[in-house]
Chimera marker file (.cmm) of the C-alpha trace (Angstrom):
<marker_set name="trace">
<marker id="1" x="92.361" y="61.581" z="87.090" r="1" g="1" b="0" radius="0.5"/>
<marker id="2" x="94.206" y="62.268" z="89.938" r="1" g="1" b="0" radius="0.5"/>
<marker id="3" x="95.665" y="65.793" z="90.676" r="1" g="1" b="0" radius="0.5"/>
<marker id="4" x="99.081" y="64.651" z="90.904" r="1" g="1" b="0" radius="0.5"/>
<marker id="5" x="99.079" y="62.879" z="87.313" r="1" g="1" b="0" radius="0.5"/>
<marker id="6" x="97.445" y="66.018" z="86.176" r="1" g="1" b="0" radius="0.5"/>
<marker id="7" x="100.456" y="67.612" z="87.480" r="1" g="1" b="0" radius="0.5"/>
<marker id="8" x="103.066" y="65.577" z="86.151" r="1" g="1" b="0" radius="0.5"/>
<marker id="9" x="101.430" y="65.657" z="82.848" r="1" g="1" b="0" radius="0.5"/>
<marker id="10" x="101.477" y="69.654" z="83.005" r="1" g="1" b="0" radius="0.5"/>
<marker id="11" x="105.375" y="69.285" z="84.033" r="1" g="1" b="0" radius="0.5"/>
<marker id="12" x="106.454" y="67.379" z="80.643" r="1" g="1" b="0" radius="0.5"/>
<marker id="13" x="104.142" y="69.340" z="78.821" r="1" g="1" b="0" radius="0.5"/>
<marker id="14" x="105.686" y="72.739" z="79.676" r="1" g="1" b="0" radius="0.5"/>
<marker id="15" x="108.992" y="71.326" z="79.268" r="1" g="1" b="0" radius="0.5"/>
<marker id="16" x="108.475" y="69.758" z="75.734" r="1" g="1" b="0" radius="0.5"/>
<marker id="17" x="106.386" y="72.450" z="74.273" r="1" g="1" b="0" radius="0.5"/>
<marker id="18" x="108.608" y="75.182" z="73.961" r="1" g="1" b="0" radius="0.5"/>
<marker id="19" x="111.380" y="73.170" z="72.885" r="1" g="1" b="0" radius="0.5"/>
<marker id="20" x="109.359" y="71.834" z="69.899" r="1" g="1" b="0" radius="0.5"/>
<marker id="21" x="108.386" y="75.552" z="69.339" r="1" g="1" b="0" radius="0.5"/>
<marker id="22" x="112.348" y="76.228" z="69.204" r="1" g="1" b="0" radius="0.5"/>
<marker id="23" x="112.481" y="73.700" z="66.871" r="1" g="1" b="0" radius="0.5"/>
<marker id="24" x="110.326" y="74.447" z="64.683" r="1" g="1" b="0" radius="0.5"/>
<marker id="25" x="111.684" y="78.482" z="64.996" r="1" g="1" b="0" radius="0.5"/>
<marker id="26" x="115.233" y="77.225" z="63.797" r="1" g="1" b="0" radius="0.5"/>
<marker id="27" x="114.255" y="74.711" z="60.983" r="1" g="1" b="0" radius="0.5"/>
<marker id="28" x="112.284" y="77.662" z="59.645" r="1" g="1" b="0" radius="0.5"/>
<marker id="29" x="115.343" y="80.021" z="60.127" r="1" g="1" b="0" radius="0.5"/>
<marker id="30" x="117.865" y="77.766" z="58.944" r="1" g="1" b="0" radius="0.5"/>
<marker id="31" x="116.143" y="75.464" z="56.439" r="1" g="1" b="0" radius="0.5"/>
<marker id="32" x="117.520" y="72.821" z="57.868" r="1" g="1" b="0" radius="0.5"/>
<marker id="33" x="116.729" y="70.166" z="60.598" r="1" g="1" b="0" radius="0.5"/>
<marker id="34" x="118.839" y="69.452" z="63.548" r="1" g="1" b="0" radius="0.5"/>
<marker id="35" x="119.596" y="67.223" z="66.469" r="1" g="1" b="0" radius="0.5"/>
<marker id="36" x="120.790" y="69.776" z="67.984" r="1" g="1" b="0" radius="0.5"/>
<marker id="37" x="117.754" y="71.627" z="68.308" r="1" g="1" b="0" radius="0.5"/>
<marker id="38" x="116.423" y="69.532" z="70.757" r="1" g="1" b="0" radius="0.5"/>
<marker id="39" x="118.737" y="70.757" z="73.543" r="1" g="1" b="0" radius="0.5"/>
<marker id="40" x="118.656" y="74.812" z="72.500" r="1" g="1" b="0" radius="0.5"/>
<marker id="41" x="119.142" y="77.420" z="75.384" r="1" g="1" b="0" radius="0.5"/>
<marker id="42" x="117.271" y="80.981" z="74.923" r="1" g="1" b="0" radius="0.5"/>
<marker id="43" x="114.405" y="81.512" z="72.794" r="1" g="1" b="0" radius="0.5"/>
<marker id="44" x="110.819" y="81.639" z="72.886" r="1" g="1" b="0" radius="0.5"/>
<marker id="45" x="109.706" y="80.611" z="75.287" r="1" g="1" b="0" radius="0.5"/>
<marker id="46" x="111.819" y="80.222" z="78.346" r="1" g="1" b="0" radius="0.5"/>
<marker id="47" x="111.342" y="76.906" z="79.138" r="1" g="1" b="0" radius="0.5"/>
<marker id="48" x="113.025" y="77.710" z="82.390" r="1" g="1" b="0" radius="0.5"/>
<marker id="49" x="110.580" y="80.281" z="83.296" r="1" g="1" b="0" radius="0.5"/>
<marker id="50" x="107.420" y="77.765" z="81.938" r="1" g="1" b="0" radius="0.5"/>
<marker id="51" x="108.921" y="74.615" z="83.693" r="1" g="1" b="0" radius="0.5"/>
<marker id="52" x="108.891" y="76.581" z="87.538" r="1" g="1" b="0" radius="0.5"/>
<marker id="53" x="105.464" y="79.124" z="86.764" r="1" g="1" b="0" radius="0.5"/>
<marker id="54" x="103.416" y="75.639" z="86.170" r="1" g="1" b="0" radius="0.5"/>
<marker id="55" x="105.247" y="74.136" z="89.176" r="1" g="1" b="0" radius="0.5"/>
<marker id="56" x="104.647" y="76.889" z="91.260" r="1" g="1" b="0" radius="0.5"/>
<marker id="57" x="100.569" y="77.457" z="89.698" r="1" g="1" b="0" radius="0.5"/>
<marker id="58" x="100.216" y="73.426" z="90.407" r="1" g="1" b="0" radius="0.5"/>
<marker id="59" x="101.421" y="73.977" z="93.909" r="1" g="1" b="0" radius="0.5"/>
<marker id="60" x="99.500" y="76.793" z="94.765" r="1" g="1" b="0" radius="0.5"/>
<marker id="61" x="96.224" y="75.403" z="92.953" r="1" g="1" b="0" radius="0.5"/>
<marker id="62" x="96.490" y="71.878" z="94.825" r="1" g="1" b="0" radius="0.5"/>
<marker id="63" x="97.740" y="73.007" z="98.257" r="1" g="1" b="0" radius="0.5"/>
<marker id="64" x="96.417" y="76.771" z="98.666" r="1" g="1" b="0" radius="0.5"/>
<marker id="65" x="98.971" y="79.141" z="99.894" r="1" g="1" b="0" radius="0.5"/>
<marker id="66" x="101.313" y="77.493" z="102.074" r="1" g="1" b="0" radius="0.5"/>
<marker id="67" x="104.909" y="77.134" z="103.294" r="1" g="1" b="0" radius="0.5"/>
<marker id="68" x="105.488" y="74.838" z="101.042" r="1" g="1" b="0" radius="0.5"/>
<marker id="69" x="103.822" y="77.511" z="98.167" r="1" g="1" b="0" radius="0.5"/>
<marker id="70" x="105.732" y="80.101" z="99.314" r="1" g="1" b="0" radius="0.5"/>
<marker id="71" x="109.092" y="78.238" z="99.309" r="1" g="1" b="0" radius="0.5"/>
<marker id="72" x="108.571" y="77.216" z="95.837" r="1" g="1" b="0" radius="0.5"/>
<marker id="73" x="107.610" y="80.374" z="94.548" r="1" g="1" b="0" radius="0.5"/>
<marker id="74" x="110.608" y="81.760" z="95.661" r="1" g="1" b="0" radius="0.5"/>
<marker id="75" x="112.479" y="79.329" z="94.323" r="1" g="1" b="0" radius="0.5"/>
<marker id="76" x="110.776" y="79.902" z="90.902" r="1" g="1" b="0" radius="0.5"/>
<marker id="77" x="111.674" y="83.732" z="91.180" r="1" g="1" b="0" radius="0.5"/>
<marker id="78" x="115.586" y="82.654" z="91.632" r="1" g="1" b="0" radius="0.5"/>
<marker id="79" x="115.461" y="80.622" z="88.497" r="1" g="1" b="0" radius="0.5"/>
<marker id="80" x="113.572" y="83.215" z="85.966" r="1" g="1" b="0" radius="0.5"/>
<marker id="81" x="115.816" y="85.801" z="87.142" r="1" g="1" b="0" radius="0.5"/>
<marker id="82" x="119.188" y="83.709" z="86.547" r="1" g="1" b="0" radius="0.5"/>
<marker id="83" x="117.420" y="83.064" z="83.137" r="1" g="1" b="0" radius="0.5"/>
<marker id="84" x="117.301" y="86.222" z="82.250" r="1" g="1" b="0" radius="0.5"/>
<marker id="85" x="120.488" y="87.567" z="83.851" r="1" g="1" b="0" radius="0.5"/>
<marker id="86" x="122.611" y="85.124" z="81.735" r="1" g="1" b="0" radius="0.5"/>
<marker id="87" x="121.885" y="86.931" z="78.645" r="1" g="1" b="0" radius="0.5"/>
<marker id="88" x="122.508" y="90.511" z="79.927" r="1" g="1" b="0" radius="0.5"/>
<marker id="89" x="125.815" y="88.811" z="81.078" r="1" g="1" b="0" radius="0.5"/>
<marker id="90" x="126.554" y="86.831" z="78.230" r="1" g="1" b="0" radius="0.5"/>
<marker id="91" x="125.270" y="89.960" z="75.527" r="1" g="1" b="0" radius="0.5"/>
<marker id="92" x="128.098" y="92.146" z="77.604" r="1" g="1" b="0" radius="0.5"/>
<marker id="93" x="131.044" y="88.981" z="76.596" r="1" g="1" b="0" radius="0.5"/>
<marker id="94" x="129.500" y="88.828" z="73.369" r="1" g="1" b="0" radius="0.5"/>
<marker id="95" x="130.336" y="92.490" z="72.258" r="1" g="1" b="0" radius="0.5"/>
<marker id="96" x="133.622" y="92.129" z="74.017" r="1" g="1" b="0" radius="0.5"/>
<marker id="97" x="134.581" y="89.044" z="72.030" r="1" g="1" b="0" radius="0.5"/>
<marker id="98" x="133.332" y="90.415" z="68.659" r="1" g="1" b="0" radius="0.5"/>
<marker id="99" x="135.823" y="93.284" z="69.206" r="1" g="1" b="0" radius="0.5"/>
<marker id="100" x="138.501" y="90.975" z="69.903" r="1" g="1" b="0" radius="0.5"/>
<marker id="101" x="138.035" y="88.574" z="66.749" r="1" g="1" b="0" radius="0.5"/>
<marker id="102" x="135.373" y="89.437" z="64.869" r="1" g="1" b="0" radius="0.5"/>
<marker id="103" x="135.648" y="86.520" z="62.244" r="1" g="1" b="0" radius="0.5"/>
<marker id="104" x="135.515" y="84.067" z="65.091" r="1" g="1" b="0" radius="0.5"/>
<marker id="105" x="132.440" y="82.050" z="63.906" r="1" g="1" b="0" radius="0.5"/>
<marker id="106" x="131.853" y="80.649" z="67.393" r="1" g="1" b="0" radius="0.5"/>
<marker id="107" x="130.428" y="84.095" z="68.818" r="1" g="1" b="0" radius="0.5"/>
<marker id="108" x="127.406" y="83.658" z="66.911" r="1" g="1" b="0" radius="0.5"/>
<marker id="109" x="126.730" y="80.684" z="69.172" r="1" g="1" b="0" radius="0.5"/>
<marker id="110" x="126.509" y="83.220" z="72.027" r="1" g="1" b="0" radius="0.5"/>
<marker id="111" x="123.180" y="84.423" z="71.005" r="1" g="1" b="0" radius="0.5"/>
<marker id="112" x="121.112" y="81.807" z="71.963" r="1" g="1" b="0" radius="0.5"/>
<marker id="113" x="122.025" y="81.679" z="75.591" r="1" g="1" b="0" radius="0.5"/>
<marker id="114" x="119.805" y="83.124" z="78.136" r="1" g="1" b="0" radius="0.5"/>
<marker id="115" x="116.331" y="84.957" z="77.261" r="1" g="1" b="0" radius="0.5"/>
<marker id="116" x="114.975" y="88.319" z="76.979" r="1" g="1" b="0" radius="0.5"/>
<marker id="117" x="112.345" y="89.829" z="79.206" r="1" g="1" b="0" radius="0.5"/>
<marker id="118" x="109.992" y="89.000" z="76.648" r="1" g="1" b="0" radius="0.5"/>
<marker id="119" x="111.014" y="85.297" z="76.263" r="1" g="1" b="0" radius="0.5"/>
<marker id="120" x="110.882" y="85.046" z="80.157" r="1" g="1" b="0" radius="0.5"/>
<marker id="121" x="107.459" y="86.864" z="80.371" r="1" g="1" b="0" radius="0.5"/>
<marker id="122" x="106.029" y="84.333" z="77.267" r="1" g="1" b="0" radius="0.5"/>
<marker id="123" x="107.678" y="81.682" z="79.408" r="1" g="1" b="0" radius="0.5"/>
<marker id="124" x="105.789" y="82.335" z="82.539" r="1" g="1" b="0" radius="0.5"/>
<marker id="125" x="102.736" y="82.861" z="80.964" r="1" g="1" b="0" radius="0.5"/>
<marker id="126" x="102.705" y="79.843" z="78.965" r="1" g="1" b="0" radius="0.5"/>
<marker id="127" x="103.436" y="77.823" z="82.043" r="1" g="1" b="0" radius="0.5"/>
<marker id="128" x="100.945" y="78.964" z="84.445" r="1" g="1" b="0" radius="0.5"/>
<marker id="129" x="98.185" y="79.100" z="81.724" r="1" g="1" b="0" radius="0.5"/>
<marker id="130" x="99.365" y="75.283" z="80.519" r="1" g="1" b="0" radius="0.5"/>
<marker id="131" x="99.182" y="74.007" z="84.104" r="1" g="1" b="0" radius="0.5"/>
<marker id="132" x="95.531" y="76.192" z="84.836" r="1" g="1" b="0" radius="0.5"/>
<marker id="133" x="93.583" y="74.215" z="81.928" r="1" g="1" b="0" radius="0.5"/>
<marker id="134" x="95.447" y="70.994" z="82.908" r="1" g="1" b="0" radius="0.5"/>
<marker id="135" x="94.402" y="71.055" z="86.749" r="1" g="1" b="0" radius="0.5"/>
<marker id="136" x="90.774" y="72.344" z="85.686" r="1" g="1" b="0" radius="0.5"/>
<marker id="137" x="89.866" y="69.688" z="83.169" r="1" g="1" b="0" radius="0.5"/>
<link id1="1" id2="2" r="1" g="1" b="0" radius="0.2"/>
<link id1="2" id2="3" r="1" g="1" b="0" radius="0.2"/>
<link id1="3" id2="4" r="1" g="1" b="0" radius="0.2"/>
<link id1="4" id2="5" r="1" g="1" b="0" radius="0.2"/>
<link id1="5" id2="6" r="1" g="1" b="0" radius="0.2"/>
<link id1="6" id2="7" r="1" g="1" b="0" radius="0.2"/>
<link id1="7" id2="8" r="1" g="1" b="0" radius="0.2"/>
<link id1="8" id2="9" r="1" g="1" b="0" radius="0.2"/>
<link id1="9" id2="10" r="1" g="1" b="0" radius="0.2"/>
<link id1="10" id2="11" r="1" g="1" b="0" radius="0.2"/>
<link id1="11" id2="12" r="1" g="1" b="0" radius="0.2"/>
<link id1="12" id2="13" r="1" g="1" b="0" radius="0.2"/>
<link id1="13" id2="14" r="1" g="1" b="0" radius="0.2"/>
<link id1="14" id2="15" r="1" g="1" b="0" radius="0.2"/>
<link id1="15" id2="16" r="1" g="1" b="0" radius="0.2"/>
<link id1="16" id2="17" r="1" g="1" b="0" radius="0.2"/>
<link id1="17" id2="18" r="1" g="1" b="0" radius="0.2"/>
<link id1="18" id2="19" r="1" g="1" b="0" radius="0.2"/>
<link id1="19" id2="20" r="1" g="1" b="0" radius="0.2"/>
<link id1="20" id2="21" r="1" g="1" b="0" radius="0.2"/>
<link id1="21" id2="22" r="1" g="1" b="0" radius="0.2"/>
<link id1="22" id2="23" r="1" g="1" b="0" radius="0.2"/>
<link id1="23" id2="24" r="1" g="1" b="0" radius="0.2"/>
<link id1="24" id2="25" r="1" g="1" b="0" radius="0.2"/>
<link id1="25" id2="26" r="1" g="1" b="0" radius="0.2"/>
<link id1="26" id2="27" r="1" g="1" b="0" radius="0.2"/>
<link id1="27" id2="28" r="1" g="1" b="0" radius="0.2"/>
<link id1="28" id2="29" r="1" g="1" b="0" radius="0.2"/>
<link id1="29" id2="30" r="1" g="1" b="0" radius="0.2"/>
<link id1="30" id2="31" r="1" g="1" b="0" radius="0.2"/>
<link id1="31" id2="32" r="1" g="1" b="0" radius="0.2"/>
<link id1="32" id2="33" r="1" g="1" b="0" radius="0.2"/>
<link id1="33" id2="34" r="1" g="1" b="0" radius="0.2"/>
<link id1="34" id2="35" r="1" g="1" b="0" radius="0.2"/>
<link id1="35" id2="36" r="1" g="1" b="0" radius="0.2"/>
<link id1="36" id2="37" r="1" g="1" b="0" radius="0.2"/>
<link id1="37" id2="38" r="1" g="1" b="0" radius="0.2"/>
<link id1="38" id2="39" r="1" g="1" b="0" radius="0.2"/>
<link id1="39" id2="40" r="1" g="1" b="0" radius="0.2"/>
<link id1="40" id2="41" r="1" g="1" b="0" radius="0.2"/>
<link id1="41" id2="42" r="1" g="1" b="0" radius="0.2"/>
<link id1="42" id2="43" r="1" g="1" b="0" radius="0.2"/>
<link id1="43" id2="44" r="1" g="1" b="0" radius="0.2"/>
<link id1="44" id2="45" r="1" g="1" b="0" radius="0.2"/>
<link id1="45" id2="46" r="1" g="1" b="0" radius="0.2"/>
<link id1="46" id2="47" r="1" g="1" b="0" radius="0.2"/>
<link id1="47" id2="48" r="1" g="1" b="0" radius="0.2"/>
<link id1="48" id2="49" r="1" g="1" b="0" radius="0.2"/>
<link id1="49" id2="50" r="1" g="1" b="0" radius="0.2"/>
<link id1="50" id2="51" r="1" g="1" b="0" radius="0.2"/>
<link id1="51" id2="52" r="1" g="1" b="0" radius="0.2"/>
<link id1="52" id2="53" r="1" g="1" b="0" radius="0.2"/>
<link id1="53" id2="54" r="1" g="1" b="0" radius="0.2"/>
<link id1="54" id2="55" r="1" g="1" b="0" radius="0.2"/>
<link id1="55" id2="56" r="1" g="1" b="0" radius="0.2"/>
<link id1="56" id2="57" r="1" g="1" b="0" radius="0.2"/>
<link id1="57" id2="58" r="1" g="1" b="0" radius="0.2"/>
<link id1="58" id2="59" r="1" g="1" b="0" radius="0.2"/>
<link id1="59" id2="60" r="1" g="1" b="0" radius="0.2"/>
<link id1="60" id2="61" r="1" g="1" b="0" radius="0.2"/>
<link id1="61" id2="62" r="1" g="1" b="0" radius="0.2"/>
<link id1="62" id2="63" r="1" g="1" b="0" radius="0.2"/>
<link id1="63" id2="64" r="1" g="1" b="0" radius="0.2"/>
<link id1="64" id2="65" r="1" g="1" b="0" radius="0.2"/>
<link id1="65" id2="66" r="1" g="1" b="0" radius="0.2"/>
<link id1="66" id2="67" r="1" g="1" b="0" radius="0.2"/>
<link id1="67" id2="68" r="1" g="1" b="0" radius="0.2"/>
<link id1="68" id2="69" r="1" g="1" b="0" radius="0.2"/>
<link id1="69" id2="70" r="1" g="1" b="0" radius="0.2"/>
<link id1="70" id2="71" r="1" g="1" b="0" radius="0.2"/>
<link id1="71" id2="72" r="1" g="1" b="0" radius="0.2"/>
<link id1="72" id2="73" r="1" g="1" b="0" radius="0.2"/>
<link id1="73" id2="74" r="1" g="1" b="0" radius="0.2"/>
<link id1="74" id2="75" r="1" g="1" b="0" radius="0.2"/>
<link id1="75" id2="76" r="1" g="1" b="0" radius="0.2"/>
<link id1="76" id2="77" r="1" g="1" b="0" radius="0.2"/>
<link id1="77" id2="78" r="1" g="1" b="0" radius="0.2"/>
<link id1="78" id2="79" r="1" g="1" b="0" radius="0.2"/>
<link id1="79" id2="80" r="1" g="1" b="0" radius="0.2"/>
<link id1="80" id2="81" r="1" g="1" b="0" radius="0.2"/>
<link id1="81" id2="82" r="1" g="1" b="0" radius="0.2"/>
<link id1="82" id2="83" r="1" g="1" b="0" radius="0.2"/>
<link id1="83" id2="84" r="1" g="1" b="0" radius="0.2"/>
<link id1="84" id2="85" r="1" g="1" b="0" radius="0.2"/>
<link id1="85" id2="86" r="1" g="1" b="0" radius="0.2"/>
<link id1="86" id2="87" r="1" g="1" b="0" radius="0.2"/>
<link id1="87" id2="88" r="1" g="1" b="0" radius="0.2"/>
<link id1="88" id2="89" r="1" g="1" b="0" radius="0.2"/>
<link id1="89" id2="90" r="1" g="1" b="0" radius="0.2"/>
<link id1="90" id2="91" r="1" g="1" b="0" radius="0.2"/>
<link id1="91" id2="92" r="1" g="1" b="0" radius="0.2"/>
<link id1="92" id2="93" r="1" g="1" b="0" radius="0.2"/>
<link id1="93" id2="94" r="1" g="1" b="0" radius="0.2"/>
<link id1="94" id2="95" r="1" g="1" b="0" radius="0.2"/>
<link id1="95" id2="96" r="1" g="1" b="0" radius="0.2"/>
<link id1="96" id2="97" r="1" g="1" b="0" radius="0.2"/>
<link id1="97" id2="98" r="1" g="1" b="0" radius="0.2"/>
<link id1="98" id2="99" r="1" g="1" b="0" radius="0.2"/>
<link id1="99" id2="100" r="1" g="1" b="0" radius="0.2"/>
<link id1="100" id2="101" r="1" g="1" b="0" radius="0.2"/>
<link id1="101" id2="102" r="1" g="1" b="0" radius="0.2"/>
<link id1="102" id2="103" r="1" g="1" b="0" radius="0.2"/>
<link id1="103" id2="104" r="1" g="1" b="0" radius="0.2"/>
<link id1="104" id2="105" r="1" g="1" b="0" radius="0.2"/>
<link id1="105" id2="106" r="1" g="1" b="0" radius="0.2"/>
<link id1="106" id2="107" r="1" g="1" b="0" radius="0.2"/>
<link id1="107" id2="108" r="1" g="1" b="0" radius="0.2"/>
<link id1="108" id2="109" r="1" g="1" b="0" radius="0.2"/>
<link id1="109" id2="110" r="1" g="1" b="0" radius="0.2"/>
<link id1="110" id2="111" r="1" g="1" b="0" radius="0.2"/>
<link id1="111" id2="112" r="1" g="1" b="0" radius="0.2"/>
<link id1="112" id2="113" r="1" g="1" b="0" radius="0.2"/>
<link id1="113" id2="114" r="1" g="1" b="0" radius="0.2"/>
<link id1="114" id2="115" r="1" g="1" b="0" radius="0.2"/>
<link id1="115" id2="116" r="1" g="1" b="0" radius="0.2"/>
<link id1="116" id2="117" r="1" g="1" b="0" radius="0.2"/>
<link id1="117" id2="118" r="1" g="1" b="0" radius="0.2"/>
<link id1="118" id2="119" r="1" g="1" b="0" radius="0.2"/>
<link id1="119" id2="120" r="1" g="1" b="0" radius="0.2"/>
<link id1="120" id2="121" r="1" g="1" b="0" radius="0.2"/>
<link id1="121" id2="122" r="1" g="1" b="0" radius="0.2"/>
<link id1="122" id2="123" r="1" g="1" b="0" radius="0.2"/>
<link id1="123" id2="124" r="1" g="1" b="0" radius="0.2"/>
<link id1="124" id2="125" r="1" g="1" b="0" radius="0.2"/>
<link id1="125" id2="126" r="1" g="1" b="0" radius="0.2"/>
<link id1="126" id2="127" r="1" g="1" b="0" radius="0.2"/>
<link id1="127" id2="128" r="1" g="1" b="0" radius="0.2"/>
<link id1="128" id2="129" r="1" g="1" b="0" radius="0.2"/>
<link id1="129" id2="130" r="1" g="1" b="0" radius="0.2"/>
<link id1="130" id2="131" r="1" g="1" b="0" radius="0.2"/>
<link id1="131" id2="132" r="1" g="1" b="0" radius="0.2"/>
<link id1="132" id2="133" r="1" g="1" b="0" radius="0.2"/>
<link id1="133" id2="134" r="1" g="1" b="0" radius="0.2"/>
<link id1="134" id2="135" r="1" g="1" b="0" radius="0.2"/>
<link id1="135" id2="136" r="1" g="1" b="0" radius="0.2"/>
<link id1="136" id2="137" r="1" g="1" b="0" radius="0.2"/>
</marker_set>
């Protein structure tokens, strides 16, 4: 197969993988299946920080290190850090909120957006490890 199917296969992969893993996480929390699920922010994995580590482990692997590489690393570091930022940010409005009405049923909402280092760390892994078996099969 072609590297560039390989690749494209990797990219829906790391994309639909850890939202079937959030999924499953919240039926098992909640007992119930949802819709909704499908489209969940935050959690484990990040599949911010999985979508851009394959892209940029693809890139790499298939071109070697080039401008091109480099660019899209960097790219890649922009997006896992505004994943994680959001939830320091959003944690911070959270408290604030909670103070302000805490019967307000919507603030529980809040917890799900962004990640935690951890969720951005299982994220990257999961990415460039997903993509490295792909592209070496």
């Amino acid at each position: 197969m072609e590297v560039i199917y390989k690749i494209i296969i990797g990219l829906v992969l790391v994309i639909v993988l850890p939202q079937l893993i959030k999924i499953i996480t919240e039926t098992s929390k909640t007992k119930k299946l949802e819709f909704s699920y499908l489209f969940i922010d935050g959690g484990m994995p990040s599949s911010h920080s999985s979508f851009v580590s394959a892209l940029s482990t693809a890139i790499v692997m298939a071109e070697g290190i080039t401008i091109l590489s480099l660019i899209t690393l960097a790219f890649s570091a922009v997006i896992i850090r505004d994943s994680f930022g959001i939830r320091l940010e959003v944690g911070k409005q959270k408290k604030i909120l909670e103070k302000l009405d805490p019967s307000d049923s919507r603030i529980q909402k809040l917890r799900r957006e962004g990640h935690t280092i951890l969720q951005v760390c299982a994220g990257i892994l999961f990415g460039f490890i997903l993509m490295f078996l792909i592209l070496n099969l």
